[in-house]
PDB file with one MODEL, atoms N, CA, C and O in Angstrom:
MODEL        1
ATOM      1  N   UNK A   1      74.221 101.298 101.003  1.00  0.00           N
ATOM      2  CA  UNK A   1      74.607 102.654 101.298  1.00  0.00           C
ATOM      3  C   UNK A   1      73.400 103.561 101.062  1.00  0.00           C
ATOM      4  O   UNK A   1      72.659 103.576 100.079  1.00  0.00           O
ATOM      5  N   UNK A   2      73.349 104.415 102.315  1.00  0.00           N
ATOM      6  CA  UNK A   2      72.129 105.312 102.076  1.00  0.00           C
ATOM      7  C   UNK A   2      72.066 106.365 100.723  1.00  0.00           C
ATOM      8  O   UNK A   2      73.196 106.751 100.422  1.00  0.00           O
ATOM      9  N   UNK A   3      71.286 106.756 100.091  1.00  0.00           N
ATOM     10  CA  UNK A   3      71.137 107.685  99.077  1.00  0.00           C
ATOM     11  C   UNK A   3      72.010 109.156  99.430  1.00  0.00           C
ATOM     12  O   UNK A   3      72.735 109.609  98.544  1.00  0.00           O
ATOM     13  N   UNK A   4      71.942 109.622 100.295  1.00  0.00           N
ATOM     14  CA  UNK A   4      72.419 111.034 100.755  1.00  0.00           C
ATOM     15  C   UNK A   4      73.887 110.584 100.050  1.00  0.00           C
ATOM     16  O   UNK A   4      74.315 110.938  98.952  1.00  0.00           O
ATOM     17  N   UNK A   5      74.586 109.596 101.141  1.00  0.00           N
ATOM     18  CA  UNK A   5      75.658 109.077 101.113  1.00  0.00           C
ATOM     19  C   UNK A   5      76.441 108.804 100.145  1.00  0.00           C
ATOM     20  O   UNK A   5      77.666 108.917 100.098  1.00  0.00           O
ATOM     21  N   UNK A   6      75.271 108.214  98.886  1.00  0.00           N
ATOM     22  CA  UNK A   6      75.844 108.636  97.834  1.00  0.00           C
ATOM     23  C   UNK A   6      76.263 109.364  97.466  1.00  0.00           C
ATOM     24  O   UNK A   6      77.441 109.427  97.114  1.00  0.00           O
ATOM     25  N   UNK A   7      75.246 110.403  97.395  1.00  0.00           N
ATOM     26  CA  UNK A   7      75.430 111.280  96.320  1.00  0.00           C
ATOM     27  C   UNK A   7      76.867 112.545  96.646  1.00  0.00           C
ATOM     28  O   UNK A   7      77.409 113.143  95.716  1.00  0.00           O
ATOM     29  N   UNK A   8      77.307 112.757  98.279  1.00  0.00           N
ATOM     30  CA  UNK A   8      78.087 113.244  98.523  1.00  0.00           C
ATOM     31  C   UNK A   8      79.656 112.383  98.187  1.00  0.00           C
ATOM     32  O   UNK A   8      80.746 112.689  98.670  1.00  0.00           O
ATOM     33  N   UNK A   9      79.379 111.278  97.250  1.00  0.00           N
ATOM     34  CA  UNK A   9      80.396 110.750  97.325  1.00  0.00           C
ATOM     35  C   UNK A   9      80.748 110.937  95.647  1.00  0.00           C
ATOM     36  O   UNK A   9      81.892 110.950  95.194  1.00  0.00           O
ATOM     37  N   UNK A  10      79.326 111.096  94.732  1.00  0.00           N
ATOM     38  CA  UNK A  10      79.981 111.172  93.342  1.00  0.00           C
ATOM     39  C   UNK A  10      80.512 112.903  93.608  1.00  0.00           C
ATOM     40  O   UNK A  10      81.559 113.223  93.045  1.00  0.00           O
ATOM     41  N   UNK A  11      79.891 113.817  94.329  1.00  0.00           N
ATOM     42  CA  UNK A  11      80.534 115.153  93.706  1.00  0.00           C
ATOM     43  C   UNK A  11      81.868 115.003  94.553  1.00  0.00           C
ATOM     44  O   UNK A  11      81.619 114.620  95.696  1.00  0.00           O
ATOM     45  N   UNK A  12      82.903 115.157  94.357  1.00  0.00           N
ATOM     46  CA  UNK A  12      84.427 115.899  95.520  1.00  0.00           C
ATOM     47  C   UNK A  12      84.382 116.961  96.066  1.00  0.00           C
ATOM     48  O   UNK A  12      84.252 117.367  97.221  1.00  0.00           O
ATOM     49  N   UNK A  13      84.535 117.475  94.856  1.00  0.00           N
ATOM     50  CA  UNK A  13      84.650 119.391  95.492  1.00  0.00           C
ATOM     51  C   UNK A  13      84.609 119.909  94.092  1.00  0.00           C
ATOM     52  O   UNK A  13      84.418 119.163  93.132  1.00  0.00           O
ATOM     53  N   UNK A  14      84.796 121.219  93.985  1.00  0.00           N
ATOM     54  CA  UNK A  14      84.599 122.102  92.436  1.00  0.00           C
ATOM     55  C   UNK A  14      86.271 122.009  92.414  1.00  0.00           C
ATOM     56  O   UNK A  14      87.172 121.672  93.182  1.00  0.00           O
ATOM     57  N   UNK A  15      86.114 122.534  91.005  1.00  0.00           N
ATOM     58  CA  UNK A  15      87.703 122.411  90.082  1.00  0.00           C
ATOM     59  C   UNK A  15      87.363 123.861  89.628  1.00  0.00           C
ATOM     60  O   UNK A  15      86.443 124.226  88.898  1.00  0.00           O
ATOM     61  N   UNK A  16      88.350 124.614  90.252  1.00  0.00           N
ATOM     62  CA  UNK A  16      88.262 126.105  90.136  1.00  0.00           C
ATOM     63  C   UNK A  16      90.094 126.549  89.363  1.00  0.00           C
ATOM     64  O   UNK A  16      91.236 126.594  89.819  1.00  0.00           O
ATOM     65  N   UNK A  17      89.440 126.796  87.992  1.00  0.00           N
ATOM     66  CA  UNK A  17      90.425 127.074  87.522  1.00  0.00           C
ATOM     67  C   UNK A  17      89.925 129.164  86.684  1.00  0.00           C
ATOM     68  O   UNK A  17      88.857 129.770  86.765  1.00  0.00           O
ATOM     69  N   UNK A  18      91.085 129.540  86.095  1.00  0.00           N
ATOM     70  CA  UNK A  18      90.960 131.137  85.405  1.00  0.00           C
ATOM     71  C   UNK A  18      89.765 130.312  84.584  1.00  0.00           C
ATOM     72  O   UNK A  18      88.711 130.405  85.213  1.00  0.00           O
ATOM     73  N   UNK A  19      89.629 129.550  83.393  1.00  0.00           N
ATOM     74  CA  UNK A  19      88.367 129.321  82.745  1.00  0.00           C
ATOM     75  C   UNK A  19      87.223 128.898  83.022  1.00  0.00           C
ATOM     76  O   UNK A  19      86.173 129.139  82.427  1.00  0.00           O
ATOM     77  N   UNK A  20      87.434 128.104  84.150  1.00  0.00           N
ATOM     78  CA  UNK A  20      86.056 127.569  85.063  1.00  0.00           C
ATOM     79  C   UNK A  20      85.457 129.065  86.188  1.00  0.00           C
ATOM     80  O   UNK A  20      84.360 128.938  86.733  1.00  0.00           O
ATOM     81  N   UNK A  21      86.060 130.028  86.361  1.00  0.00           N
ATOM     82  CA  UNK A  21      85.487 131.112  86.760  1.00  0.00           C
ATOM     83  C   UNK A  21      85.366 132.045  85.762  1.00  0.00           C
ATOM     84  O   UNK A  21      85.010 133.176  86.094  1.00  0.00           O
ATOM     85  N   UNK A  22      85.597 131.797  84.553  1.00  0.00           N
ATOM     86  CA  UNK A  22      85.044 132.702  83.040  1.00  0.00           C
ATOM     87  C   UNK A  22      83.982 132.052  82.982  1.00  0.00           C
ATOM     88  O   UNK A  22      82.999 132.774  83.148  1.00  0.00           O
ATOM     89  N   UNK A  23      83.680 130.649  82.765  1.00  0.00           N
ATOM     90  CA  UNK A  23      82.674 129.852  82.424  1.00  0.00           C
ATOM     91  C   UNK A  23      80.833 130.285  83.734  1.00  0.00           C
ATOM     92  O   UNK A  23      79.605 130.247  83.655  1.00  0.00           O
ATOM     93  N   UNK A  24      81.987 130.653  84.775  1.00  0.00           N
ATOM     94  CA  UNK A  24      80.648 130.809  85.825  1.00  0.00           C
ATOM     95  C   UNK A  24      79.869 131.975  85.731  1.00  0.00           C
ATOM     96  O   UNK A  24      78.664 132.136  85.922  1.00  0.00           O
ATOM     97  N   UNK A  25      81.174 133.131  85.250  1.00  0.00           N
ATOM     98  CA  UNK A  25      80.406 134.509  85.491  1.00  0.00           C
ATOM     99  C   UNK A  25      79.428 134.740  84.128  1.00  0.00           C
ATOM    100  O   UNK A  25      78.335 135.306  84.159  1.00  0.00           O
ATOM    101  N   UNK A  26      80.136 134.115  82.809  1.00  0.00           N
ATOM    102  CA  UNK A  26      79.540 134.232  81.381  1.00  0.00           C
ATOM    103  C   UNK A  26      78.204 133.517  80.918  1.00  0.00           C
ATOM    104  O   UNK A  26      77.116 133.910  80.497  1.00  0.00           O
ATOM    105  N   UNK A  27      78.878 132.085  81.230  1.00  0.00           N
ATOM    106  CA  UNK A  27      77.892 131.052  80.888  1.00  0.00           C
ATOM    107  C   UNK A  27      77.262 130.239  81.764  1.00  0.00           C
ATOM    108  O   UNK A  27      77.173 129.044  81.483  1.00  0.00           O
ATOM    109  N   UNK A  28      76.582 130.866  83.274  1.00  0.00           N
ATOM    110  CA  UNK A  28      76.157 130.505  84.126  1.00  0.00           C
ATOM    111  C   UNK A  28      76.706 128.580  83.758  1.00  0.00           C
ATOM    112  O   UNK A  28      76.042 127.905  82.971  1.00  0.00           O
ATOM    113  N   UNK A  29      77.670 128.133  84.316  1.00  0.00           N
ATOM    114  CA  UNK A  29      78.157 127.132  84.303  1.00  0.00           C
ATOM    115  C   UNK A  29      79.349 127.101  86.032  1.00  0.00           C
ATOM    116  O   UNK A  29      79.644 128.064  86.738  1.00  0.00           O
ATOM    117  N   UNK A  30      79.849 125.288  86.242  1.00  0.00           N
ATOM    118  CA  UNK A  30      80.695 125.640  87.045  1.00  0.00           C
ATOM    119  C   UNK A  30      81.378 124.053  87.211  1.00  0.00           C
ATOM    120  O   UNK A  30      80.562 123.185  86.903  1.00  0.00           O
ATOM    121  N   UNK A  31      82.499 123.611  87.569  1.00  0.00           N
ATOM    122  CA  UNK A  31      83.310 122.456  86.837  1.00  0.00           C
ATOM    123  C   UNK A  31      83.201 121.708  88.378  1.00  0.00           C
ATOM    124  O   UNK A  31      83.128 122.395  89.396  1.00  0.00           O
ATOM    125  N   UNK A  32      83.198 120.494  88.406  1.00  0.00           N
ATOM    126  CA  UNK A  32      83.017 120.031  89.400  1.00  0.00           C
ATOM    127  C   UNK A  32      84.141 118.558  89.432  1.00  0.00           C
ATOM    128  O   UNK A  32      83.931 117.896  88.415  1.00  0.00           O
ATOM    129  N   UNK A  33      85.392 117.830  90.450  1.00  0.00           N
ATOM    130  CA  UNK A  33      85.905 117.065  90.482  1.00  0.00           C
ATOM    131  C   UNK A  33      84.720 115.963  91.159  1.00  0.00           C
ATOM    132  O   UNK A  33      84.049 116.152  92.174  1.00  0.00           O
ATOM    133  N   UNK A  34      84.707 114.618  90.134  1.00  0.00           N
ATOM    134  CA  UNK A  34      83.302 113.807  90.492  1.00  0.00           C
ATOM    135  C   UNK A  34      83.981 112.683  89.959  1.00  0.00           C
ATOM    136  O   UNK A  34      84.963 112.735  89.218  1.00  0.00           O
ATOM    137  N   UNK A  35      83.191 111.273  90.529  1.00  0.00           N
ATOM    138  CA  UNK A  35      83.589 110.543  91.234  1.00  0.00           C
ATOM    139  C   UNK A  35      83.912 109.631  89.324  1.00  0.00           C
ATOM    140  O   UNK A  35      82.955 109.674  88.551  1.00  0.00           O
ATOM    141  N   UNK A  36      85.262 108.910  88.824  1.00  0.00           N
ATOM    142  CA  UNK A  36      85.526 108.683  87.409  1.00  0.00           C
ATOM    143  C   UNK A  36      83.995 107.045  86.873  1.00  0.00           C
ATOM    144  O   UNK A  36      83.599 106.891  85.717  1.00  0.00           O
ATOM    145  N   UNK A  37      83.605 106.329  87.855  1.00  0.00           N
ATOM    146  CA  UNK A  37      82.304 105.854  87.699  1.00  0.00           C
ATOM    147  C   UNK A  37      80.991 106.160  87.501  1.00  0.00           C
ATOM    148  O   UNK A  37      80.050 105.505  87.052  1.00  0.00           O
ATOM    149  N   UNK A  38      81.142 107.785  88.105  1.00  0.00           N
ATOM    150  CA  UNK A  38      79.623 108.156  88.047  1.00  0.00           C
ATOM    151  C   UNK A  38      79.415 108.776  86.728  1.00  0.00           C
ATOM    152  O   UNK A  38      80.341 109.385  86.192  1.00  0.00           O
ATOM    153  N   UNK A  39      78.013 108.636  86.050  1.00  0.00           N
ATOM    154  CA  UNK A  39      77.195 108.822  85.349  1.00  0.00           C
ATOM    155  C   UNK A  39      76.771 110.213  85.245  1.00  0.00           C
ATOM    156  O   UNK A  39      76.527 110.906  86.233  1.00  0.00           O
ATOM    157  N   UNK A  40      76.679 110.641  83.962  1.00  0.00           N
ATOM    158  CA  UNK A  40      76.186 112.208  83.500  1.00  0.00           C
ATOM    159  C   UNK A  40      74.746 112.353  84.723  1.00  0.00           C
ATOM    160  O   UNK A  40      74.747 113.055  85.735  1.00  0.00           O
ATOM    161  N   UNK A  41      73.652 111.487  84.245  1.00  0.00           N
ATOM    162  CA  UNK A  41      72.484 111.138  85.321  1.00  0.00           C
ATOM    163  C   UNK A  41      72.551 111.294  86.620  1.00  0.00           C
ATOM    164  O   UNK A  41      71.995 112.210  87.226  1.00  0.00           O
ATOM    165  N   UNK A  42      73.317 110.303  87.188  1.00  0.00           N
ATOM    166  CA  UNK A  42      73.761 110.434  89.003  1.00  0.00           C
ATOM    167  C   UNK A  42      74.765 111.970  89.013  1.00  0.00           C
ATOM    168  O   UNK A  42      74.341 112.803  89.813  1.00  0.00           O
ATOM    169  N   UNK A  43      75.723 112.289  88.400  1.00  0.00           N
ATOM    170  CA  UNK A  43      76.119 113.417  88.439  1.00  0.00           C
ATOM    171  C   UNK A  43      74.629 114.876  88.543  1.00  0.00           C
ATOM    172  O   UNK A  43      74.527 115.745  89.409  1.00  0.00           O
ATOM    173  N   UNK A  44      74.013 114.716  87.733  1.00  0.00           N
ATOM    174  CA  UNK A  44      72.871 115.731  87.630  1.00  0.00           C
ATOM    175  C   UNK A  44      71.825 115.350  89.102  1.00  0.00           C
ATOM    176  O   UNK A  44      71.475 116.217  89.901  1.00  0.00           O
ATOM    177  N   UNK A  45      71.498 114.045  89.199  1.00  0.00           N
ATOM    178  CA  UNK A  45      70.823 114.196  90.766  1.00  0.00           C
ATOM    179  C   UNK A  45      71.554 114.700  91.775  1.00  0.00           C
ATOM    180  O   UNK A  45      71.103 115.521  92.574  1.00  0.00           O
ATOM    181  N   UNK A  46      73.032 114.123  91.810  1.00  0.00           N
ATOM    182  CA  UNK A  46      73.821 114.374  92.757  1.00  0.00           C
ATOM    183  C   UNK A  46      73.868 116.377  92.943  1.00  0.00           C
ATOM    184  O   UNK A  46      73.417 116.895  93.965  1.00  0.00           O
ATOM    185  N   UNK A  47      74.235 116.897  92.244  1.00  0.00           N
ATOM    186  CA  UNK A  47      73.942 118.738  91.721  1.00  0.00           C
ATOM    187  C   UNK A  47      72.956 118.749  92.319  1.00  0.00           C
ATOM    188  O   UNK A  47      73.100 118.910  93.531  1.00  0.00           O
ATOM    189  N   UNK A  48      71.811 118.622  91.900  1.00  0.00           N
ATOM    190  CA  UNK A  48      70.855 119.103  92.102  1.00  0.00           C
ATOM    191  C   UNK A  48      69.623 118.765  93.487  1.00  0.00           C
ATOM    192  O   UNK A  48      68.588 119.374  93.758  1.00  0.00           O
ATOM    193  N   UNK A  49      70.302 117.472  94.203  1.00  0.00           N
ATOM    194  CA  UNK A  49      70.049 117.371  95.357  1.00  0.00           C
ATOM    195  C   UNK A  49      70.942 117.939  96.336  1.00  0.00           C
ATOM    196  O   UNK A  49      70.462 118.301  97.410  1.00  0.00           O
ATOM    197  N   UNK A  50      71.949 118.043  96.154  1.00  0.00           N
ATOM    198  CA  UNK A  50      72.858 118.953  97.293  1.00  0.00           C
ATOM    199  C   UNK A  50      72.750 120.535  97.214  1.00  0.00           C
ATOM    200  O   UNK A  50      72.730 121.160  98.274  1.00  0.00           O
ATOM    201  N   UNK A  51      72.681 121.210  95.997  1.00  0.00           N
ATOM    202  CA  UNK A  51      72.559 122.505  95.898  1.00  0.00           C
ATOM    203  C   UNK A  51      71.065 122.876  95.782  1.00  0.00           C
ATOM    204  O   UNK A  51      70.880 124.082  95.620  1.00  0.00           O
ATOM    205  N   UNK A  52      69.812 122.005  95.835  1.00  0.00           N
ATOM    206  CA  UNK A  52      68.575 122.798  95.621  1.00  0.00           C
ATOM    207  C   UNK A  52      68.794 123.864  94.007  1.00  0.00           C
ATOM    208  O   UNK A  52      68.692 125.089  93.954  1.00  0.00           O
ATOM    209  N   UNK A  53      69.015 123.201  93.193  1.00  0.00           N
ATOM    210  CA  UNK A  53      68.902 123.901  91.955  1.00  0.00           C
ATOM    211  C   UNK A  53      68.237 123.036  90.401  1.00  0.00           C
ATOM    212  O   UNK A  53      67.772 121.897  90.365  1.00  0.00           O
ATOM    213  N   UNK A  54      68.346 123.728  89.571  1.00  0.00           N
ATOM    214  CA  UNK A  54      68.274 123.385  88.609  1.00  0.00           C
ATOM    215  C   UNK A  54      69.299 123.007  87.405  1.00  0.00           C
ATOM    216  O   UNK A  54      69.899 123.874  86.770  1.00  0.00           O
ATOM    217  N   UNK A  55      69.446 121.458  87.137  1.00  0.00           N
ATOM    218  CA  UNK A  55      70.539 121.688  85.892  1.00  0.00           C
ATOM    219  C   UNK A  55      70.059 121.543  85.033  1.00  0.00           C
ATOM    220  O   UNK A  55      68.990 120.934  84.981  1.00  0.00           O
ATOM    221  N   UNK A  56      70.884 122.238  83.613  1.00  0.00           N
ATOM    222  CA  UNK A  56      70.093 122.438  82.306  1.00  0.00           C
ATOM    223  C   UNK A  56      71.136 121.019  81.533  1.00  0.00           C
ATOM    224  O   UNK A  56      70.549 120.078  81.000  1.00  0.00           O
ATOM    225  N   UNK A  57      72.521 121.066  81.583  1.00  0.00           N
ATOM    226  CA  UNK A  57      73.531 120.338  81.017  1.00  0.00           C
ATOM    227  C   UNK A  57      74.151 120.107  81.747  1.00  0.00           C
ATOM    228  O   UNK A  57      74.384 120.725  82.785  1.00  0.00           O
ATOM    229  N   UNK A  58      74.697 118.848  81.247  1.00  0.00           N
ATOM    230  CA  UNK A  58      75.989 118.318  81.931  1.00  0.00           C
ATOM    231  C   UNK A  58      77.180 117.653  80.853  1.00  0.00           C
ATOM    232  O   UNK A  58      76.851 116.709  80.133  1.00  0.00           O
ATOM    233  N   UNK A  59      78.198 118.061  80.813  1.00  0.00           N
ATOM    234  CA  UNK A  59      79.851 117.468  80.109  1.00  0.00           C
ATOM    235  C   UNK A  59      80.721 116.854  80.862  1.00  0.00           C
ATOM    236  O   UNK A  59      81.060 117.285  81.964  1.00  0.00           O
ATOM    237  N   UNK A  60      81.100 115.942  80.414  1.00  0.00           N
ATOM    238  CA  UNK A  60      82.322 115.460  81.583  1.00  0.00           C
ATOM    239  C   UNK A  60      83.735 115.395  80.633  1.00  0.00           C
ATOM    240  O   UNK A  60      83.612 115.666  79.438  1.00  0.00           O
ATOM    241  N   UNK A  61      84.732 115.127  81.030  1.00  0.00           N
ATOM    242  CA  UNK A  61      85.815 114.991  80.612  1.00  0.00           C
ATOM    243  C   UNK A  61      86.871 114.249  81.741  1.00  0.00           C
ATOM    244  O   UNK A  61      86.775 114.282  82.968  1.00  0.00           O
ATOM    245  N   UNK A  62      87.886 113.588  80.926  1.00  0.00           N
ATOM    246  CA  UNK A  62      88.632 113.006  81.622  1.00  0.00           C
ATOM    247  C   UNK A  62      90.209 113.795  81.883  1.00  0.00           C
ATOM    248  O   UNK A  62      90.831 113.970  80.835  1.00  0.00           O
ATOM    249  N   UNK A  63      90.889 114.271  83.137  1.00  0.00           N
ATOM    250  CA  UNK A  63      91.605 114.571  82.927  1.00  0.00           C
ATOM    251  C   UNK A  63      92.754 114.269  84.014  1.00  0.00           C
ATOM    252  O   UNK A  63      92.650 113.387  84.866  1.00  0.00           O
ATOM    253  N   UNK A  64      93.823 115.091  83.873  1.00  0.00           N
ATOM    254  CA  UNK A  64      95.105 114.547  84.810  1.00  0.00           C
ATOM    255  C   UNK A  64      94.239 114.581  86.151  1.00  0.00           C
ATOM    256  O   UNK A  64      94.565 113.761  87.009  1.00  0.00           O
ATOM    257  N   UNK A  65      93.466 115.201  86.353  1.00  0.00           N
ATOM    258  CA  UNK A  65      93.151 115.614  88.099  1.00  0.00           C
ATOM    259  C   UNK A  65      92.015 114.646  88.542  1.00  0.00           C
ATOM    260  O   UNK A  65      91.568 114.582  89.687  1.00  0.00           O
ATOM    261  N   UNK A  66      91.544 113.786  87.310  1.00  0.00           N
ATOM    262  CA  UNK A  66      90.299 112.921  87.550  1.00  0.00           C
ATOM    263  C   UNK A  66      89.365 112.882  86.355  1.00  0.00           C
ATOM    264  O   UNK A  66      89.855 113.101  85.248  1.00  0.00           O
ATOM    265  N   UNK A  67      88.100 112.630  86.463  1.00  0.00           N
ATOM    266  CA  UNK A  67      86.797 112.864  85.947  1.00  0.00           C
ATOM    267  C   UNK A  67      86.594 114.348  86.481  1.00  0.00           C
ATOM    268  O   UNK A  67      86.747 114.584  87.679  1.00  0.00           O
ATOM    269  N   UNK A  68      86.240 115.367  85.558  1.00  0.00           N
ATOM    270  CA  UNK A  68      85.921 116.762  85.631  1.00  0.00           C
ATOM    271  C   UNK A  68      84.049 116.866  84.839  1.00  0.00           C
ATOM    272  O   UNK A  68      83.673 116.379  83.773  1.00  0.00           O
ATOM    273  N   UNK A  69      83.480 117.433  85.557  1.00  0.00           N
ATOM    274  CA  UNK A  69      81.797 117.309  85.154  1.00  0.00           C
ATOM    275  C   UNK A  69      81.213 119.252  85.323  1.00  0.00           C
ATOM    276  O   UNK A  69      80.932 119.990  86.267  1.00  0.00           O
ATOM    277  N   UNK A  70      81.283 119.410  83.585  1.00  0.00           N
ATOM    278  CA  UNK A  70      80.869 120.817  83.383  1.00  0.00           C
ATOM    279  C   UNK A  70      79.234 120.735  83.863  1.00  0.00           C
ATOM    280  O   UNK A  70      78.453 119.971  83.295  1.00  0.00           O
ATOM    281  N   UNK A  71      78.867 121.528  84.863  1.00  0.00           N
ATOM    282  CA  UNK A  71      77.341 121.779  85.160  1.00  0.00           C
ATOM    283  C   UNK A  71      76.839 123.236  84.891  1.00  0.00           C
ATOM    284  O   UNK A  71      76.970 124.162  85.692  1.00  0.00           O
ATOM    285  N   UNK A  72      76.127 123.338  83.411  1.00  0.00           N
ATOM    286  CA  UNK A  72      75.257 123.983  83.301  1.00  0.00           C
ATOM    287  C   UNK A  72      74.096 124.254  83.824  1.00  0.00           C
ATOM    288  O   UNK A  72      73.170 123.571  83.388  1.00  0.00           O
ATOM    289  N   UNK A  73      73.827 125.089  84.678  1.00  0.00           N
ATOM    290  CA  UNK A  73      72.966 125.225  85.697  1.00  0.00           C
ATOM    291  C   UNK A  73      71.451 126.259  84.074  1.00  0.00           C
ATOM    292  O   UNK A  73      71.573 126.726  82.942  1.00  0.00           O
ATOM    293  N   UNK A  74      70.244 126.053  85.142  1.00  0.00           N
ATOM    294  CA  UNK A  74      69.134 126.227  84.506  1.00  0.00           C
ATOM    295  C   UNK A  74      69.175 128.371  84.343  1.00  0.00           C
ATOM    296  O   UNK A  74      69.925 129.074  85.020  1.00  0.00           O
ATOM    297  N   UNK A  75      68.362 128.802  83.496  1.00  0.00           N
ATOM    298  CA  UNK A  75      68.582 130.126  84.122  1.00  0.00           C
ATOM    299  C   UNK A  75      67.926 130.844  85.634  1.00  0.00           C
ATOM    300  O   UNK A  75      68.416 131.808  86.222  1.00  0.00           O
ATOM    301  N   UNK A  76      66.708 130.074  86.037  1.00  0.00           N
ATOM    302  CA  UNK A  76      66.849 130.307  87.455  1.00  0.00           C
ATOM    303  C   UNK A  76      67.655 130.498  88.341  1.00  0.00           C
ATOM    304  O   UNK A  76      67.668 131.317  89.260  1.00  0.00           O
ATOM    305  N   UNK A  77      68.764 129.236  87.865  1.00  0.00           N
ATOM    306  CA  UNK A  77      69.532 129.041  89.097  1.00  0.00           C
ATOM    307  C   UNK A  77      70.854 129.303  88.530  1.00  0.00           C
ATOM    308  O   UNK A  77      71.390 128.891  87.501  1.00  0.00           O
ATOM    309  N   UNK A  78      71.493 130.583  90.038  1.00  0.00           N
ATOM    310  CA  UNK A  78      72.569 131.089  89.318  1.00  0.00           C
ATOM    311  C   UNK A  78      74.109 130.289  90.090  1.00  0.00           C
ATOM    312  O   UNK A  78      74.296 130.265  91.306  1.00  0.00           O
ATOM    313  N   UNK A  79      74.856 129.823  89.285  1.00  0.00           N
ATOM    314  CA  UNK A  79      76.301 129.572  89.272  1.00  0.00           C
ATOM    315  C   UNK A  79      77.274 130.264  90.312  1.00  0.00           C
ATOM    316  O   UNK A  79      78.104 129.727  91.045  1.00  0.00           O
ATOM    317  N   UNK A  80      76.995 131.406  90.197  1.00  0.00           N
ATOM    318  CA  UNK A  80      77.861 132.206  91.711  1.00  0.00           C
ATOM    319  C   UNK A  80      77.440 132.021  92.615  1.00  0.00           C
ATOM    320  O   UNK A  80      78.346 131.756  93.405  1.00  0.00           O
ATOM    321  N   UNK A  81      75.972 131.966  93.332  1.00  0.00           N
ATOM    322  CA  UNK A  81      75.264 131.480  94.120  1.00  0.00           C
ATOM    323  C   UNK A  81      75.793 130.002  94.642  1.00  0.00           C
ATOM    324  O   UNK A  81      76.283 129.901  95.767  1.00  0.00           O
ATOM    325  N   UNK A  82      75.687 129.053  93.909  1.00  0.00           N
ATOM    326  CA  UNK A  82      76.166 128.028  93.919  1.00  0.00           C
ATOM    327  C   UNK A  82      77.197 127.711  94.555  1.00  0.00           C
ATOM    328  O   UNK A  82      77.341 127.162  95.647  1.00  0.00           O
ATOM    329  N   UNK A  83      78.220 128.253  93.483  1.00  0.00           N
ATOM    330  CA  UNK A  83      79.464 128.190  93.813  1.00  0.00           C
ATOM    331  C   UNK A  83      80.031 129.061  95.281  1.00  0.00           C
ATOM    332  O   UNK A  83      81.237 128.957  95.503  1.00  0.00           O
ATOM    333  N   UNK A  84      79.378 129.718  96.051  1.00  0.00           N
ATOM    334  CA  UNK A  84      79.427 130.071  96.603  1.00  0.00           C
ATOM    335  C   UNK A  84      79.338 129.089  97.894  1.00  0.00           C
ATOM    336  O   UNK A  84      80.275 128.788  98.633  1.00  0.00           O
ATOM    337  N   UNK A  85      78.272 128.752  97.968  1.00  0.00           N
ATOM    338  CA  UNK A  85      77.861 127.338  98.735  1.00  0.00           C
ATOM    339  C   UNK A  85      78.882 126.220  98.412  1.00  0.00           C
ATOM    340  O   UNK A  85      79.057 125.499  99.394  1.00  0.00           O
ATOM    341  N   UNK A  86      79.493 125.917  97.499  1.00  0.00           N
ATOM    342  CA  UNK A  86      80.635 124.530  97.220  1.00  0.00           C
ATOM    343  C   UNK A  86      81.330 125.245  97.265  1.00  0.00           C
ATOM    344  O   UNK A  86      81.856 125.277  96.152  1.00  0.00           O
ATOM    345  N   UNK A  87      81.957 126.273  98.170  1.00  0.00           N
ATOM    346  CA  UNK A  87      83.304 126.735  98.689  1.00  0.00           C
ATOM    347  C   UNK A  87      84.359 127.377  97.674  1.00  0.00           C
ATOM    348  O   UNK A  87      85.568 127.549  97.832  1.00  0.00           O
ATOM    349  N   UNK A  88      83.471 127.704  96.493  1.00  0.00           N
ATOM    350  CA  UNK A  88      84.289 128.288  95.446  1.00  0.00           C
ATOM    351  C   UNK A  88      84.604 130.104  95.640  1.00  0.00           C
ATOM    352  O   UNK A  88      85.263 130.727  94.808  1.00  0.00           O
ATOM    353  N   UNK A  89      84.192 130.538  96.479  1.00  0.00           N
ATOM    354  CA  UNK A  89      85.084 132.126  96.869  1.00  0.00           C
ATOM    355  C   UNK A  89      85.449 131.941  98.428  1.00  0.00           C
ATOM    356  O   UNK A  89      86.058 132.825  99.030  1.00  0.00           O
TER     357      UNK A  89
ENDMDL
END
């Protein structure tokens, strides 16, 4: 499988909840539904080759809706911006 191919396969889509849009506007952050195999690592290439940005952190958690992956973006690179582009407004 080609690399691109991958990587559109660990992110889903964003997980847009009331705290995951507190988290974006406050703590330049933004929650992402990603694939329950992939890796903090492949999660952070995967970010950061599809959006052209910078990540500073990454958290994951397991929950009813899947694997959920908090991306702390760098301060360059801003979260609304982002999220803007992954269909989050």
């Amino acid at each position: 499988m080609s690399a691109p191919a991958l990587r559109h396969r660990i992110i889903m889509h964003a997980y847009v909840t009331e705290k995951s849009m507190d988290e974006m506007e406050r703590q330049n952050k933004l929650e992402f539904v990603v694939d329950h195999r992939a890796t903090r690592a492949e999660i952070k290439r995967a970010v950061e080759s599809i959006y052209q940005c910078k990540v500073a952190k990454i958290t994951t958690k397991i929950v009813r809706a899947g694997k959920i992956a908090t991306v702390r973006f760098s301060k360059e690179s801003s979260a609304e911006d982002i999220g803007s582009r992954a269909g989050v407004f």
